[in-house]
N, C-alpha and C positions, 0 to 999 in steps of 0.2 A: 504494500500500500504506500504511495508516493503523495508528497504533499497534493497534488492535484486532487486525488480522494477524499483527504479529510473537509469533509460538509463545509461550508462557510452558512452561519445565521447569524441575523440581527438577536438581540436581546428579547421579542417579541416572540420569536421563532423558536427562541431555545426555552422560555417561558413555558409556549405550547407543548412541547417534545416532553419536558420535564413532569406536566400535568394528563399527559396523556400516557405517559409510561411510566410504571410505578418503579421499576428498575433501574430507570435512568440517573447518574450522576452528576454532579455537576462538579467541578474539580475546577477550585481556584489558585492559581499559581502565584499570587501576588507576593511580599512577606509577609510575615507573622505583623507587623504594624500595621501594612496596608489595610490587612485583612481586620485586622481589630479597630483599627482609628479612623480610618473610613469608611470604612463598611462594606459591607459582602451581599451577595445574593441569600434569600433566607434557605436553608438549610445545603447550601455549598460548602464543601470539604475541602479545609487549608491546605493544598501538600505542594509547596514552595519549589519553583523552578529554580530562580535564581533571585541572592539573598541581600542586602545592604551590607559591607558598605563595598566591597567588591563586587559583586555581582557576577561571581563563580558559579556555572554551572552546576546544582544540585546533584552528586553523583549516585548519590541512593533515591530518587525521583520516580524512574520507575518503578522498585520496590514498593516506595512509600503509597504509591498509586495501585498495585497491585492490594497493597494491606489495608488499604481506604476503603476499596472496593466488597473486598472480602467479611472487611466489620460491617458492611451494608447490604449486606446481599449474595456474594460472593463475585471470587475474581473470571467471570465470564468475559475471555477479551471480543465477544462479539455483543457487548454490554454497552447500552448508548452510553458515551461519557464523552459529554460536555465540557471545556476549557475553557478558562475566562483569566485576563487580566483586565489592566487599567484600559487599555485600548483596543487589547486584539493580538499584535507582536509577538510576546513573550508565550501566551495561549497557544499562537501556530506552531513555536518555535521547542514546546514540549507537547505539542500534539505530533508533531514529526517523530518524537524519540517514543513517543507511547507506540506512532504506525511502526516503526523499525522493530519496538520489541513486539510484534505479532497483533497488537489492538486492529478491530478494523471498521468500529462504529465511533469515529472519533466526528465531535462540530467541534469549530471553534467557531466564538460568539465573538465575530468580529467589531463591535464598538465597543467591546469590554464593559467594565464595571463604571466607569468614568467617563469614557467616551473623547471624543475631537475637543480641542481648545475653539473657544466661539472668538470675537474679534479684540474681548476684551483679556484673553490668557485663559480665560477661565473654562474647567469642566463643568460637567452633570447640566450642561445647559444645551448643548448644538445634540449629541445622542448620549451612547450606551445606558447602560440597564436601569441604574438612577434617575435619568432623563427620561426615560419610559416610562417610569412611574411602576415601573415591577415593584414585587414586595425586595424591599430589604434589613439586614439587621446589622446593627451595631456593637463595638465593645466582647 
């Protein structure tokens, strides 16, 4: 399975996928701050791609996504699971290493969590999941 494969959806789309499959995962790669101080999708699962303040590639990543998987349901790599970061990037970028270790129902939620800067810098305004108005949670 080649980057071309893994799904591309808006936040609206992985919403839907999510509420229509009780299976489905949603796996946020941000860090452990992003994910707690800004907030996350409701019931999306932390397992950190790459970390502050280097931003080294997570080398137990797919593990941890396999063990995520398994506390939830089990590790079916033909198991919808959903990616998300701040924008989209970092989501493709461990949706690839998920498609190389054998997954083959990978989306990633291309506006991410935060979405496009609008003309003032700022997020959660122009898209991603926030700016949809999906559920999310804090802290």
């Amino acid at each position: 399975m080649g980057a071309e494969e893994i799904k591309r959806v808006t936040p609206p789309e992985a919403a839907e996928i999510l509420a229509a499959d009780a299976r489905a995962v949603m796996i946020d790669v941000r860090s452990k701050v992003e994910f707690d101080y800004i907030g996350h999708a409701r019931g999306a699962v932390n397992v950190i791609w790459k970390d502050y303040p280097d931003w080294q590639e997570n080398p137990a990543f797919v593990a941890e996504v396999a063990a995520a998987l398994t506390a939830s349901g089990g590790d079916d790599k033909g198991r919808a699971v959903l990616l998300m970061c701040r924008s989209g990037a970092r989501s493709m970028a461990a949706a690839q290493k998920l498609a190389a270790a054998g997954y083959s129902n990978l989306h990633n939620v291309e506006e991410g969590f935060e979405g496009e800067k609008d003309a003032e810098g700022h997020r959660r305004c122009v898209n991603g999941w926030a700016a949809h108005g999906l559920p999310w949670d804090q802290g």
